[in-house]
Structure formats: C-alpha cells, structure tokens
N, C-alpha and C positions, 0 to 999 in steps of 0.2 A: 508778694504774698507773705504775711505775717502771722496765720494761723497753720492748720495744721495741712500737710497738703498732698491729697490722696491723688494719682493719677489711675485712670480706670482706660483700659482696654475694651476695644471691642464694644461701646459703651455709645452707637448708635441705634442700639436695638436694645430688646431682650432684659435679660439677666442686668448686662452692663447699662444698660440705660436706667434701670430700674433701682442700682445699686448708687448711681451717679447722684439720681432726685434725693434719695434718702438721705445719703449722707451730704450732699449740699442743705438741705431741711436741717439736719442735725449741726449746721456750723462748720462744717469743713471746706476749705478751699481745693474745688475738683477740679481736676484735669480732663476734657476726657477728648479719648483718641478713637476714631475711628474708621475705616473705609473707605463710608458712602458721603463723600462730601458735603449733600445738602442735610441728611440724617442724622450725619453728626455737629452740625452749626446747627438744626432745629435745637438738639439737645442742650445745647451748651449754651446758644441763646434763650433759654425756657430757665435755666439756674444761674445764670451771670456766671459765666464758667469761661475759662479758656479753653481751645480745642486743636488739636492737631490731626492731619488725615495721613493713616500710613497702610500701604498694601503688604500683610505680611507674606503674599507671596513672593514677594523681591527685598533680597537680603537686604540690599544697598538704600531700601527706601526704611526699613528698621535702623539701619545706622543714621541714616538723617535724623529719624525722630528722637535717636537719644542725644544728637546734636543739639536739636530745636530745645527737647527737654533740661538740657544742662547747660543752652545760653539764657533759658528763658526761667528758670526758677531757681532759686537759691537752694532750697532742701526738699528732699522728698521726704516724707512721713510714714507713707503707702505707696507701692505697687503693685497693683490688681492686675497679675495677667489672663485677663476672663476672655481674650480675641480667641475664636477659634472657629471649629466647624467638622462637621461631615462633608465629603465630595461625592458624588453620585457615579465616577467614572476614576479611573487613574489615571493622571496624568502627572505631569511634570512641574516646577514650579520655574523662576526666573534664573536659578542657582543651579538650578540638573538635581534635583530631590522631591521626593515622593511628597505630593503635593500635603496633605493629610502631617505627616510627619514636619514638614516645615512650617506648617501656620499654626500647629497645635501645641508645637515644643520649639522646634530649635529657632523660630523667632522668635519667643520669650524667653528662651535660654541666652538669645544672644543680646536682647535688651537690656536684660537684670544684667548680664555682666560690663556691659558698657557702662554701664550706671553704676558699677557694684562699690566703686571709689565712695559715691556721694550720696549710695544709700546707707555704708559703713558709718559719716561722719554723723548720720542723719538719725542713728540708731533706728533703721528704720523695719517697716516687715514686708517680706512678699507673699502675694496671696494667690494662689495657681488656682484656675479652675477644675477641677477634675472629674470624675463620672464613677458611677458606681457600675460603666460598661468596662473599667479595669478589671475587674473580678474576671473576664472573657477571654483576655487577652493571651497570642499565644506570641512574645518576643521572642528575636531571635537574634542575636546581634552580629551573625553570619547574613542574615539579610534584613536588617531593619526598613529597607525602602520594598520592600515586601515584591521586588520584580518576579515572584511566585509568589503566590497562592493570594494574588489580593482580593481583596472586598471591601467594601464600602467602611463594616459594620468592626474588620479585623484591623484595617486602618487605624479605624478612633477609637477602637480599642486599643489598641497598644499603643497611641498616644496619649490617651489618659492613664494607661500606667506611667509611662515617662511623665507624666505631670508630676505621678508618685514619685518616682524615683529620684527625680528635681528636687522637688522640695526636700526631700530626704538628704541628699548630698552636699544641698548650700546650708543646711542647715550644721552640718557638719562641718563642712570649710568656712562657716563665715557666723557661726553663733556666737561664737568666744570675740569676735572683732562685733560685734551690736548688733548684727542684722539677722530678723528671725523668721521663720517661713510657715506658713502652712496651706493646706493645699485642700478642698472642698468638694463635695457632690451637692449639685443645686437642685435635685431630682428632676425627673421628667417634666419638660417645662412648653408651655403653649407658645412658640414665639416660631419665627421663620424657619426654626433649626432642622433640616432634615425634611420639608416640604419639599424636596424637586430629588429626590430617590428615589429609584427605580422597585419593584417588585410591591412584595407584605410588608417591609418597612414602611416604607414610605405613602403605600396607603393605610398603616395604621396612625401616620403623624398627620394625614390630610384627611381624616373620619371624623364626623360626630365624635363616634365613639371613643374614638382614640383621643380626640380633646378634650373630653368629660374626663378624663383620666388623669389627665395633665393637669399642673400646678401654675399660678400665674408666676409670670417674670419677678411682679414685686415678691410673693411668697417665696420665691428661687433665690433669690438676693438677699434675703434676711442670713443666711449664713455670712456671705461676702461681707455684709456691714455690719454684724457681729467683729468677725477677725479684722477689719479695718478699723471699729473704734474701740476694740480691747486692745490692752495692754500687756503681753507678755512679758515674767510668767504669771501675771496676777489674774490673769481674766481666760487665757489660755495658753497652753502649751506648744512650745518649737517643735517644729519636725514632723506632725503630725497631721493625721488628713480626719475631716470631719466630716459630717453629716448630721443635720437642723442644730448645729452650732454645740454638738455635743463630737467628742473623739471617737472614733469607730476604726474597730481594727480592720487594715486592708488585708488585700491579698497576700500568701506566701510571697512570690514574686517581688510583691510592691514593696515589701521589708527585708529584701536580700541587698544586705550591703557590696557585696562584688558586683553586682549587678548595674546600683545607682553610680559606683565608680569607674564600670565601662563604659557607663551612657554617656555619663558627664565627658569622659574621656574622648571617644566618639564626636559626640557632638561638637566640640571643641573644636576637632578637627573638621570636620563637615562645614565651620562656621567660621575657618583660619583664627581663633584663637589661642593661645597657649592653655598647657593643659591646667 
C-alpha cells in the first residue's frame, strides 16, 4: 500500500462500515477489521480492501491482529477504534473482565499500543469512537468491572468515558512523538446496536418510533471520515472529543487528568502491559 492507509475497526456493519466505503470513495487505502467473518469479507470485497477478522472478546486474538497489521502493512496513517458495543447481560470476557469494559476500551487500548511504535513513525492519528452516553457515566476505579451495581446502560457508559479519558492521555504521552488522537460521538444511529436489550431500552432501539429518531450509519460516519482525512492541527485539534465534526466540551469527569492517568495505568495492567 502506497497511499494513505486508514485501518477501520468494527467496520462489518454500522458506523464502521459506512466510514470504510467513504473514505475508500475518497482514495484511501482501508483496512477493515471485523468480527463476523463473512460481513466483514462482504465489505472489503465491495471497496478492494484488505480485511482482517478479530473477536475483541479474547485478548490473545487482539494481539494476533496487530501481528497480522505490522507484517502486512508498512505504515498506518489512521487508526479507527470504532469496534464496540452494549451487552444485554454481564458476563465475562476470554481474559476474566467485564465484558462491556474489554471490547469497548481495553482492546483498543491494547491495539493502539502494540502498534504505538509504527503509528509514532507514521505521524499518525487515533480516532476512538465515543458516545455522548459518557455524560451518564458513574466510574469508579475501585470497581471498574462493575461486579456491583451493573447494567447494561452503566457498562457503556463508563466505557465511553474511558474512550474519553484514552484519548486524553495518549494524546499527552504520545503528541510531542507525532501521534494525535481524537475521540467522537456519532449520535444515535440505526444500525444493530443495542437491538437484543432487554427492558425500555432496547424496545426503544427495535420501535418505529425509536428508528424515526435515529441517524443513518453513513450520516454517523461523517465525523469519523472528517478526523480521518484532516490533518492535525490544521483541520482539527489533539486531545479532543467531537461531535458533527465540530469540538464539544465533555464531561467533568472526561477532563480530569488524574483520572485518564489511573485508567491508562489500570489498564495497562489488566492488559500485562508496562505502564
């Protein structure tokens, strides 16, 4: 690959799929990774793309794909960590962690850092998907995997503030060395997300009603392919989290720097990385 070369998460469906076609249309050479085997080869055979399939429920299958990612490409450009989800129940992941908390952060946490070598050389940016259900969030970093008081709804809350607090802290450790971050709300979006929830959620996501509401995937994506083909700081700003391609100030919380310095910390460890 000789142009420019976005890798897109989660980018068999949705948001990621919809951000994939774009900037494939716009000239960029995509990566995209996802999941569902044949969903994500429909995709990537629909744009001439390359594609990788990884379960971020199992740490060890995240490590592969930044193996696969740094035999099989020379530089990255973009990293779109847009994989994610709500779970409808608590459970466990393949690692002994709150399932919710490891597909939504600390396997993008642990991807970007495996890669963080070659997205340094790369001057590259990372793009976190994030939610404006951070505003909800109650973390606690006495029990992050939430063994009290879970829910569905408290889950992806508090892991799209750590999307926040992510981006916040690599952009600190790793701005001055080229690599810039920012992290997005793609508003409420009509796509699989959150269809098999239990209670009022979940039948406001499977309503009429509640999809008259909703924004399509491609309209969702216009941020992500905004922060993937500008160029910081001429077109936007490090460190910061957006919403419809404009800066919007988060939460208290999401701007407390001791905070993104215990997650990252935290996590690091959860993920056997150094700190």
């Amino acid at each position: 690959m000789s142009g420019r070369v976005v890798v897109v998460t989660g980018a068999s469906g949705g948001v990621g799929a919809a951000a994939a076609r774009e900037l494939a249309r716009q000239g960029d050479d995509v990566v995209v990774v996802g999941r569902n085997p044949r969903r994500t080869q429909q995709v990537a055979n629909e744009i001439k793309a390359q594609h990788f399939i990884c379960d971020y429920s199992d740490l060890d299958d995240v490590r592969r794909l930044a193996e696969d990612l740094r035999n099989n490409l020379d530089h990255i450009d973009v990293l779109a960590n847009n994989a994610g989800g709500v779970m409808p129940s608590r459970e466990l992941s393949l690692d002994g962690h709150e399932m919710t908390l490891q597909v939504n952060h600390l396997a993008p946490f642990l991807l970007t850092n495996l890669l963080v070598d070659m997205l340094e050389r790369s001057r590259a940016s990372v793009i976190t998907t994030s939610s404006v259900a951070h505003r909800t969030a109650r973390l606690t970093m006495r029990d992050p995997e939430l063994a009290r008081g879970w829910s569905p709804w408290r889950a992806y809350a508090n892991s799209k503030l750590m999307n926040i607090l992510f981006t916040r802290e690599l952009h600190k450790r790793y701005s001055l060395k080229g690599i810039s971050s920012a992290c997005f709300h793609p508003g409420i979006v009509a796509s699989s997300f959150a269809l098999d929830l239990p209670g009022p959620a979940g039948v406001f996501y499977r309503s009429r009603v509640g999809r008259s509401m909703m924004v399509s995937p491609e309209h969702a994506a216009k941020t992500l392919v905004f922060l993937a083909r500008g160029r910081p700081p001429r077109d936007w700003i490090s460190g910061l989290y957006y919403n419809d391609s404009e800066p919007v100030r988060p939460s208290r919380k999401a701007r407390n720097p001791r905070l993104a310095t215990q997650l990252w910390r935290m996590s690091a460890a959860m993920v056997g990385l150094p700190e």
